[in-house]
N, C-alpha and C positions, 0 to 999 in steps of 0.2 A: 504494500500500500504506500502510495506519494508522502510527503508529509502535506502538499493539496488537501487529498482524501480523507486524509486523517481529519485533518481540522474541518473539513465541512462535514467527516461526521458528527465531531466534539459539537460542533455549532448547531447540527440537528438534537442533539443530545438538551442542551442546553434551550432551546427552546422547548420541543418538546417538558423537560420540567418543569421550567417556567411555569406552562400551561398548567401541569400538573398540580403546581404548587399554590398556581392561585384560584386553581377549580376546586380543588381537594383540601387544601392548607396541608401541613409540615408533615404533621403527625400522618394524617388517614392514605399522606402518598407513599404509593411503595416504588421499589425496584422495576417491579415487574409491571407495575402502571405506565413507567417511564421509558422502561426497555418497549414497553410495546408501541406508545404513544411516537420514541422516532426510529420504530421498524429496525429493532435491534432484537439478539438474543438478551436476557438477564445476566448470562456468562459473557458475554463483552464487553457489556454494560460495567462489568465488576473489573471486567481489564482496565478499564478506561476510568474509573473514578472508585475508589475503595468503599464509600460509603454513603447515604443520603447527606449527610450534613456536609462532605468534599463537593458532592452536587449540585445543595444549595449554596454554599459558600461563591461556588463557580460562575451558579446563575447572578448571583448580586453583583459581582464583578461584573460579567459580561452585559448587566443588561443597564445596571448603576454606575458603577465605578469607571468604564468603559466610555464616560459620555466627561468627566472632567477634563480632558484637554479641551474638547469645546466649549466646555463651560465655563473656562477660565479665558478661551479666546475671549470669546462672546462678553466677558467681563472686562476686559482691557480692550476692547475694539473700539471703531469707531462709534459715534451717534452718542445723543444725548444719556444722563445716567435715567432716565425715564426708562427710553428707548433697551440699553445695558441689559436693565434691572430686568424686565420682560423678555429679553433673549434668553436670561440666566433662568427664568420661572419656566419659561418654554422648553427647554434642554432637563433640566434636574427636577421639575415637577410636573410639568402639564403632560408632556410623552409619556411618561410612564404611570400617572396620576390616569390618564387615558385608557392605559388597559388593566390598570387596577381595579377601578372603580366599577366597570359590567361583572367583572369576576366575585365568586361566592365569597370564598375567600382572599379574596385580594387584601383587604384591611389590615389581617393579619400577617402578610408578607413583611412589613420592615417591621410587625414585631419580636412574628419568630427570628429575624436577623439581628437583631440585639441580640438575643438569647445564644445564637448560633454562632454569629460571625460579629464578637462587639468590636473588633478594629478593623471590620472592613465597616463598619455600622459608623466609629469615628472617624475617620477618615473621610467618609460621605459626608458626614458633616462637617470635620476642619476644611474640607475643600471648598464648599459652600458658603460659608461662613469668611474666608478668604477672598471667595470671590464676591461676596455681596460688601463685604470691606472694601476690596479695592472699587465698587461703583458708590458705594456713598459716602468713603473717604474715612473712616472709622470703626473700629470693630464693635465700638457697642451699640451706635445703628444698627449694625449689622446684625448683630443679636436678637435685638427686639424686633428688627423686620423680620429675620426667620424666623422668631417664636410666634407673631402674627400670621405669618402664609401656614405653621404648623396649627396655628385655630383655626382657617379656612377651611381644611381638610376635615376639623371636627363631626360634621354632620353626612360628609361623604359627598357633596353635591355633586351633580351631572356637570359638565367640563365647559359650557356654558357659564354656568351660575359662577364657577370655581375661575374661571378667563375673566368674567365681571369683576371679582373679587380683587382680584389678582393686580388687575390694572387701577383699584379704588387704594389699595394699598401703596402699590410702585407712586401713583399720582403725592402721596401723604411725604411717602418721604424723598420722595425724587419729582421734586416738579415737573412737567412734560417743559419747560421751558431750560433746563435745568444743562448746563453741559459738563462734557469729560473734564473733572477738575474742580469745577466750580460747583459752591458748596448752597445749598440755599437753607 
């Protein structure tokens, strides 16, 4: 097998649990739900990652951790810190807030990731937290704007409601008139 092949099976793999993880949640998913879900034997599946928690660990990376180089673009790039702040909410919440939120168990996905993986869990957040520092110039902005986009999330809204939110907040502490730098 290529190392191509290889990785587009890992990546089928990885999806497939994903799905898994967020129709089933942590616990109720197995091996053998996973192996089947990306058309895999359970014996390969055990070649390829030793155990559900290497799997989910795998998925957080690949589907979270995976998105901070652009996250961090999108934070130092051009356009206003309005503008910024909303590329960064688009990237590290709204995409994946996206397919969390139809799923049964979605909710529970960054919780069992505390539980599972708490430094890829911090890390998700020092990076975050970095980047919403460097668009409004301070880390303890940045704090209280991501503990506010973490209440938005509280009631689970449809990506509507949660896009509305989202940009009521970015507007509070990054004015839309507001540019890279300049503080208001």
């Amino acid at each position: 097998m290529t190392d191509d092949e290889a990785a587009a099976r890992r990546a089928r793999v990885l999806v497939a649990a994903r799905w898994c993880f967020l129709n089933f949640g942590f616990a109720k998913t197995s091996f053998e739900d996973i192996a089947k879900r990306a058309r895999l034997s359970r014996t390969l599946l055990y070649r390829i990652f030793k155990d559900k928690e290497e799997i989910y660990r795998a998925v957080f990376v690949d589907w979270l951790v995976s998105r901070h180089p652009a996250a961090k673009q999108a934070a130092n790039g051009p356009g206003s810190a309005y503008e910024r702040l909303l590329s960064f909410c688009r990237l590290m919440v709204f995409e994946p807030w996206a397919e969390m939120v139809g799923a049964p168990m979605g909710s529970a996905f960054l919780e069992a990731c505390e539980l599972i993986d708490p430094e890829g869990e911090a890390l998700y957040q020092e990076v975050a937290l970095e980047c919403v520092a460097a668009i409004l110039g301070d880390e303890a902005s940045a704090e209280v704007f991501l503990l506010a986009l973490d209440g938005l999330l509280a009631d689970k809204p449809p990506m509507e409601v949660l896009e509305q939110r989202t940009q009521l907040l970015a507007a509070r502490f990054a004015p839309r008139s507001s540019k890279k730098g300049s503080r208001s």
